[in-house]
N, C-alpha and C positions, 0 to 999 in steps of 0.2 A: 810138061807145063804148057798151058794156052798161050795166048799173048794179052791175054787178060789179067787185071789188078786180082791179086791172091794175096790173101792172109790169115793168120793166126795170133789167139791169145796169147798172152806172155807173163811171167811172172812181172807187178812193178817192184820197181826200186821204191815206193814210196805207198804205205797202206791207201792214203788220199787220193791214189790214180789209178786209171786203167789202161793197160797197156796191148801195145800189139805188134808184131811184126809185121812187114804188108812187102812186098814185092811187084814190084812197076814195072813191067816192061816198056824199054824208052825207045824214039823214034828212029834211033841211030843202031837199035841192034842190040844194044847194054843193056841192064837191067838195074836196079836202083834198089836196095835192100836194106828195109831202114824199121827200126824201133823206136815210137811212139809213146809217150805216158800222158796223160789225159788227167784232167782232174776229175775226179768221179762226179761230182758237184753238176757241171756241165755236162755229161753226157748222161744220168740221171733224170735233170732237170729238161731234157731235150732243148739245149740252151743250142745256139749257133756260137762256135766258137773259131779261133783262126791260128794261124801257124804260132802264134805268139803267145797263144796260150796253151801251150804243147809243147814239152819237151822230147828233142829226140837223140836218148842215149848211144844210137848204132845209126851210122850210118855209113855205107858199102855200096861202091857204086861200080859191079863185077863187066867184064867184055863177053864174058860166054856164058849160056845156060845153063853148065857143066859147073861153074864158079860159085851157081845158087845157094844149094845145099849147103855148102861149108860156110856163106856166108850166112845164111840163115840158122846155121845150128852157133855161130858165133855171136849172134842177135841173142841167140836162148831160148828158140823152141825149135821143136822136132820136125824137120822138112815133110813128115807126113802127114803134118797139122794143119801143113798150108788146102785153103779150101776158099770158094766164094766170100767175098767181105759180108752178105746179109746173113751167112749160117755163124758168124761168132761177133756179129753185133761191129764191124769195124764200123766207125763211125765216118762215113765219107763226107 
């Protein structure tokens, strides 16, 4: 893994959203591994939206690299999905 933001599509919880997995590399060394649902409405519409209008079912905040994988297939998608955010549309 880089130490650049990675993520993948995700099944949502809710027909009305789009979801994602995304994986942060943080300042300190950790990594922040978290699931996203969006309202389709707004990411669609190319609406600017904020943390407040985003639900996030998974959130895993691991100490080592090695910790990713497990926490990312416990988000709900497959650690080989993970890829740059403009090849599955994450919406930064």
């Amino acid at each position: 893994m880089t130490k650049a933001l990675v993520s993948a599509r995700r099944s949502s919880s809710s027909g009305d959203c789009y979801s994602w997995v995304w994986v942060l590399p943080l300042p300190d060394g950790r990594f922040r591994v978290a699931a996203i649902e969006v309202p389709k409405q707004l990411v669609d519409d190319d609406v600017c939206f904020f943390e407040e209008d985003m639900s996030t079912p998974y959130l895993k905040v691991v100490d080592e690299i090695g910790e990713v994988d497990a926490a990312v297939l416990e988000a709900g998608v497959d650690p080989e999905q993970l890829d740059a955010p403009w090849k599955n549309d994450f919406p930064l």
